[in-house]
N, C-alpha and C positions, 0 to 999 in steps of 0.2 A: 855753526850757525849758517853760514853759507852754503853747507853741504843741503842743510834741509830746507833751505829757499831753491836752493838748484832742482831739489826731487820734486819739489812742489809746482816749481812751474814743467817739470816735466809730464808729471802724470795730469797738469790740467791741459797740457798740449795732445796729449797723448788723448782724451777722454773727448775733445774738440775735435779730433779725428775722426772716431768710430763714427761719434755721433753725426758729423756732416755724411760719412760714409754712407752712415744705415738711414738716414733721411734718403740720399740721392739712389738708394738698391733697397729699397725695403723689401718682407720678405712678404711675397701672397699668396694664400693655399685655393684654387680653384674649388668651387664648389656644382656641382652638377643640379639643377633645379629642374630634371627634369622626373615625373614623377613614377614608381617600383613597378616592374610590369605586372600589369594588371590582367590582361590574356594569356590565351594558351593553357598547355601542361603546370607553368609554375608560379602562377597568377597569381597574387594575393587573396584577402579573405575580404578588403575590405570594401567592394564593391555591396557583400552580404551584408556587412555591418551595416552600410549607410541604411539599407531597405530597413531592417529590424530595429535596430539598436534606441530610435524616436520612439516607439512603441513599447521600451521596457522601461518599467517603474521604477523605482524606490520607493519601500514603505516602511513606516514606521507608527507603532503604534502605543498607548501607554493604556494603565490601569489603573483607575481610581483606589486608593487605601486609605481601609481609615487609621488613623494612629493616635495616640495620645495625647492632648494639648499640654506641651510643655513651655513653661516660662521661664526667661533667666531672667534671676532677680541681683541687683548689685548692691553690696553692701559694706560697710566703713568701718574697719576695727579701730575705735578712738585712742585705743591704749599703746598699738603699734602701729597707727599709721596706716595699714594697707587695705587697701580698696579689692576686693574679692566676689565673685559670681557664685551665684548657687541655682542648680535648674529645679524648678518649682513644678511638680504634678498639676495639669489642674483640671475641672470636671471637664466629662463628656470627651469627645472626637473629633479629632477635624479630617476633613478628607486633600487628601493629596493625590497626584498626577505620579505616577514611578513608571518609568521605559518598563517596557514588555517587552520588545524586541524590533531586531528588523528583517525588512525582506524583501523579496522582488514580487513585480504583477506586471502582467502584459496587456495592452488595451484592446479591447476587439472590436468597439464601434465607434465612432467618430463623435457620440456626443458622451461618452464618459465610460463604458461599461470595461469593466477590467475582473479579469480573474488572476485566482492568486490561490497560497495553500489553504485549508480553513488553519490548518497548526501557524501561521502567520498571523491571524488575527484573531487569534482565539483567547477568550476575555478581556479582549481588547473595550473599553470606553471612548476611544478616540482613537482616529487612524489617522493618518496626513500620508499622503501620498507626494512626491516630488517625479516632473515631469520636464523632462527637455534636457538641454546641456546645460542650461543654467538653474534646474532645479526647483520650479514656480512649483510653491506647495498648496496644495488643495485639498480641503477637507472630505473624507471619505465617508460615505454609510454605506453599513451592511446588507447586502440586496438578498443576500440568504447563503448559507453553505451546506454542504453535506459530508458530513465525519467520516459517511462509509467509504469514500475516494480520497479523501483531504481536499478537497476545492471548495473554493468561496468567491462570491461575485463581488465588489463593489461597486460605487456611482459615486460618482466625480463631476461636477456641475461643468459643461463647458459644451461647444458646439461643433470644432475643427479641429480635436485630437490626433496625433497619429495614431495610425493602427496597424496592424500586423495581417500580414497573408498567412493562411489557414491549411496546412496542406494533408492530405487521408494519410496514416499510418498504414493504411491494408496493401499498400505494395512497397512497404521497405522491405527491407533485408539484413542480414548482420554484415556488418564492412561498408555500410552506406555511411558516408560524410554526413558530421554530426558539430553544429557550435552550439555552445551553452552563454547567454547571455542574460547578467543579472548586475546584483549588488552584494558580491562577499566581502566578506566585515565591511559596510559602508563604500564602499568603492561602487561606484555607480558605473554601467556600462562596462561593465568589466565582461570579456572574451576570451574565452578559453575553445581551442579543438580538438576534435577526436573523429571515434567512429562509430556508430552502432554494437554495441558488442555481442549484444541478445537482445531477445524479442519475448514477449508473453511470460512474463517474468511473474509468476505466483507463489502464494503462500509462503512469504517472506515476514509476512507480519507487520508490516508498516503500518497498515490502515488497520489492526487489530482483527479478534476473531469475528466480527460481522462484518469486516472489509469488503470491499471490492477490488482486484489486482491484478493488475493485465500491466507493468510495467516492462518498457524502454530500458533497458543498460546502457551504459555508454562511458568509456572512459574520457570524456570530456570531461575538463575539473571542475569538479560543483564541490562549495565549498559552504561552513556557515554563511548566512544571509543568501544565495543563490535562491532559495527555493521561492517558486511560484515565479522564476523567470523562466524564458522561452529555450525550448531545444529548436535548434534550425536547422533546416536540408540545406543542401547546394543551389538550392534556386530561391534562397530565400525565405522560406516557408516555414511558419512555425509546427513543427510536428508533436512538439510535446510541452507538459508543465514540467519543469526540475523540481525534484520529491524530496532525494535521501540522499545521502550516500552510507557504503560500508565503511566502517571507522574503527580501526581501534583506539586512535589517538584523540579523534576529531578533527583531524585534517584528511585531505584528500589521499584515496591510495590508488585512485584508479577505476572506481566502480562507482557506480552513479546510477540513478533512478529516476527514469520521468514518467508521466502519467501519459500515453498518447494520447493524439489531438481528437482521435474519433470520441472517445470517451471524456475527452473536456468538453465538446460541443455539446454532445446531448448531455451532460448533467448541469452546462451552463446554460442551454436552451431553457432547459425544464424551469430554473431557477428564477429568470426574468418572466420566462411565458406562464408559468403557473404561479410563482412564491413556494415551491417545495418540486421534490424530487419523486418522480413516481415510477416505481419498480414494477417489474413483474413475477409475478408470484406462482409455482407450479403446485405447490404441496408434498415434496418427498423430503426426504432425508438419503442424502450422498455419502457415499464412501468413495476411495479412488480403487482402480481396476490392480488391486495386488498381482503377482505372478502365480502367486497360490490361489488366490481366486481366478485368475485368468482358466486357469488350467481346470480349476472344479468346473465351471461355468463353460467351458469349452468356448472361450473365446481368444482370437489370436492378433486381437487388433485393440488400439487407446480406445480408454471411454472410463465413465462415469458409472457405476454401479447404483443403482436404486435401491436400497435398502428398507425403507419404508415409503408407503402409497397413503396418507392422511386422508381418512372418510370427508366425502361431502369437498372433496376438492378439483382443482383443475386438472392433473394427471388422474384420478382413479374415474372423473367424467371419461376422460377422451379414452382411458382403456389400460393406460399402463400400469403395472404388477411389480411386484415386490423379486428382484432376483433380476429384474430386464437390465439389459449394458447398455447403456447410451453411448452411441458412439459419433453421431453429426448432428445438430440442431441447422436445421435452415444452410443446408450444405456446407456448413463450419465443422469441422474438426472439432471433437471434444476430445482432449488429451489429459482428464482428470477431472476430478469432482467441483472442483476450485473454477476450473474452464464452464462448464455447466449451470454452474451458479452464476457466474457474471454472464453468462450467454441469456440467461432465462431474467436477471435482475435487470441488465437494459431493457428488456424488451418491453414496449408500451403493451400496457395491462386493455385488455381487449380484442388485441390482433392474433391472429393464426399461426401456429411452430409447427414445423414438421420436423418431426422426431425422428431418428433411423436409429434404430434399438435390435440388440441379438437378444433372444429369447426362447431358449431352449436349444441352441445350435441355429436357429433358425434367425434371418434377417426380415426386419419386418421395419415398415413404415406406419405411424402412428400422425395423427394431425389431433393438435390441443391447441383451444384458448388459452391465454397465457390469462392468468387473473392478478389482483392487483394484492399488493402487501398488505394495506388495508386490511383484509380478510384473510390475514392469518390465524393458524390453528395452532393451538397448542399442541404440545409433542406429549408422550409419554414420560414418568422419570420420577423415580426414585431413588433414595439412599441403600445402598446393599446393605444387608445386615450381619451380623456375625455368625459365623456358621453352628449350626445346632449340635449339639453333643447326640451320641448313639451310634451303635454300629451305620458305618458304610456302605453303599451295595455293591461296591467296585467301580475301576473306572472305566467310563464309557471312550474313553481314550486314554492315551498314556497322559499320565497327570492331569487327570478332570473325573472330580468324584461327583455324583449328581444324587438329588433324591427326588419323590414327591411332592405337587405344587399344593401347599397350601392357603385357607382363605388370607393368612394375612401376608403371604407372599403377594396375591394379584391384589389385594390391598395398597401394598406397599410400591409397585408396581403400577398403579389407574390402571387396572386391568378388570374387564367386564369379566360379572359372578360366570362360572364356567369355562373359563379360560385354561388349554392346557398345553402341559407341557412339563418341562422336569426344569428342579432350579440346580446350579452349579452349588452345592458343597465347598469345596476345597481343589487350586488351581496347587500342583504340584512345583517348586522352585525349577527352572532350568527343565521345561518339560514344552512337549508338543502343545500345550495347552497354555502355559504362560507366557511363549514365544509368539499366542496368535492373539496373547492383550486378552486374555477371558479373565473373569472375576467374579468372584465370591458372590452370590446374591443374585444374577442375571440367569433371565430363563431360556431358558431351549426349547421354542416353540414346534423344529421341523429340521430335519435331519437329511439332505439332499432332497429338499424339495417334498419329502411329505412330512403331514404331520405327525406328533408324536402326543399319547395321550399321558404318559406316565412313565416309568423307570422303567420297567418291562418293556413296555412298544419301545424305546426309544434303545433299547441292547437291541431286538430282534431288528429294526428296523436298520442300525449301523453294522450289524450282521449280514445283515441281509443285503447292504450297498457295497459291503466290501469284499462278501464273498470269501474265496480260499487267496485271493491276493492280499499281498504284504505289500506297505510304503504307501498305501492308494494317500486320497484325500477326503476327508469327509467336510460338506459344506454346510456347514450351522445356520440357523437362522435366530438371532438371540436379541431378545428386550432387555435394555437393562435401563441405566440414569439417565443415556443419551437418546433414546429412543430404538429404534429397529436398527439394526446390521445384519449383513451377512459376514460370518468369517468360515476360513476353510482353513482347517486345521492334518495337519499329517498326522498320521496314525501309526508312523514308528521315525 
């Protein structure tokens, strides 16, 4: 007993100890308040953030549904006591609010105007958009969008919005300083960086086949809910909208997609300044400059192949022909048919293009009015059909059997009474002819540039382009479901 009153006042001496000790020496960790260097080579970012980061949105939007009016009815078993629910059908529909999704948008004028993706607010009923660091939510309407880019305007009632600086995409470069700032899953202001990875980024398929596509890469993380926030340079400058990313998972792996800022202005311009988007319209039908066509067509430089010239249109006015290579609109580089397309679909419907086109070996310049979408033409196109039973007459290349054009071939075809040419028979498996994508049922109007009236003209005439030489190329001219092409197909 005495032992454990002795330990007891020892460990309470002992504990009266430390404790006067560690009051008279406490311990203090210095702390540095001065703030991360923000200059030089190894600056921070967030001098950027402060500029931008006021200007980017959070959105969010829902979708009316109708659903079935169900009633829970309660009800009383007298025999055992228990009180029990049962859900009751009952007439008619009621309409409900269901999340759609969310997403970013960037403000661009000081009394509301914000763009964002149109796939953010598409069959959206209500939008709410959240603005600041603390989130003030404001009801949004649809000021107009356009599917073929994915952009969409809003308006947001207010007068002293932040906004964002604007800065040209026409002089980056790949390796140029790149932030991506949005709202992935919900996170608002969220910052991610990178670099430019590429430039002029087509036929990827985002915006679908009547797209518009001239995409920004960037391995800056853009992640779900990012889209329709801002890509920013080093001075601040919003250069792009955040689009896509590549996925296999749905998270981030590195590759990202923005829409540049040249091509958000003019299809956000258009959208407040008119209430729709106006395109410009030339009238052909494009192919891209294969290597095999390069070489039939004796061209050694990118471009855009013309394949068909549509009657009564903008191109077949100003002069251009079926076979000419586009190779610069308006001293832009045309690097494919896809580049072409969006070069001719910005361009306001009434003003002046000048064309620089090879045409026969020869470099020529062409000047066309651009006309407007509006006064689109329909194309040519029908279903091929099954090939006819009856001897063959051989093939007019290796694996391409042809025969005579019939009325209900140019029938089948919208092809005016007298049209000629020879139709495709039967394309050979694994042959020079199913390697160059020919098909069953498409006619072969012209055989390196001339035409051809029938089976016979069209041997003599492939005789006659090829000569005593093996391996050449012969350069087809053929109708078929998608309208006019050329293809050049090898001959062994």
């Amino acid at each position: 007993m005495k032992f454990k009153q002795n330990t007891t006042q020892f460990l309470t001496s002992a504990f009266l100890a430390i404790t006067l000790h560690s009051s008279a020496d406490e311990l203090r960790l210095g702390i540095d308040s001065d703030p991360p260097l923000r200059e030089g080579a190894h600056a921070g970012y967030a001098p950027i953030v402060e500029k931008v980061a006021p200007a980017v949105v959070s959105i969010a939007s829902t979708q009316n549904v109708a659903v079935p009016k169900i009633a829970n009815r309660r009800f009383f078993d007298p025999f055992t006591g228990r009180l029990f629910q049962r859900r009751q059908m009952l007439p008619g529909r009621e309409i409900i609010p269901q999340p759609k999704g969310t997403g970013s948008g960037v403000i661009l004028t000081k009394d509301g105007y914000v763009v964002t993706n149109h796939h953010v607010i598409r069959e959206a009923d209500d939008i709410k958009v959240a603005v600041g660091n603390d989130g003030d939510l404001y009801d949004a309407k649809i000021i107009g969008f356009d599917e073929a880019t994915d952009l969409a305007v809003l308006k947001i009632d207010g007068t002293d919005f932040p906004t964002v600086r604007i800065g040209s995409t026409k002089n980056l470069k790949a390796g140029d300083f790149a932030l991506a700032i949005g709202s992935p899953f919900n996170l608002s202001n969220t910052v991610t960086h990178g670099i430019i990875s590429a430039l002029g980024r087509t036929d990827l398929g985002i915006t679908g086949e009547a797209g518009y596509e001239d995409f920004i890469q960037t391995d800056a993380s853009i992640n779900p809910g990012n889209s329709g926030g801002a890509l920013v340079d080093n001075k601040g400058r919003m250069i792009g909208i955040n689009t896509a990313i590549f996925s296999r998972s749905g998270g981030n792996l590195g590759i990202g997609f923005a829409i540049p800022s040249d091509l958000v202005v003019n299809i956000t311009e258009q959208i407040i300044n008119y209430g729709e988007v106006r395109r410009g319209y030339l009238g052909v039908h494009l192919g891209d400059l294969t290597p095999d066509l390069a070489q039939a067509l004796g061209v050694d430089e990118d471009g855009a192949v013309i394949h068909e010239v549509m009657p009564d249109s903008p191109a077949e006015k100003a002069g251009l022909q079926d076979g000419d290579v586009v190779t610069h609109l308006n001293d832009r580089p045309v690097d494919g048919a896809a580049r072409l397309r969006l070069l001719v679909g910005t361009a306001q419907p009434g003003t002046e293009a000048l064309f620089k086109i090879i045409r026969e070996g020869k470099e020529l310049e062409i000047k066309c009015q651009i006309g407007s979408q509006d006064r689109r033409i329909s194309s040519r196109s029908g279903r091929p059909t099954q090939t006819r039973n009856g001897t063959l007459p051989g093939e007019l290349v290796p694996g391409l059997q042809v025969a005579d054009v019939t009325d209900e071939d140019r029938s089948r075809l919208a092809l005016p009474e007298g049209t000629t040419g020879v139709i495709i028979e039967s394309v050979a498996p694994d042959s020079p002819a199913s390697r160059a994508k020919l098909s069953p049922g498409e006619m072969i109007t012209g055989i390196n540039r001339t035409p051809v009236t029938g089976v016979e003209d069209a041997f003599e005439v492939a005789e006659n382009a090829l000569g005593e030489k093996q391996g050449k190329l012969l350069l087809l001219r053929i109708i078929g479901e998608n309208g006019s092409r050329y293809v050049a197909v090898k001959t062994s």
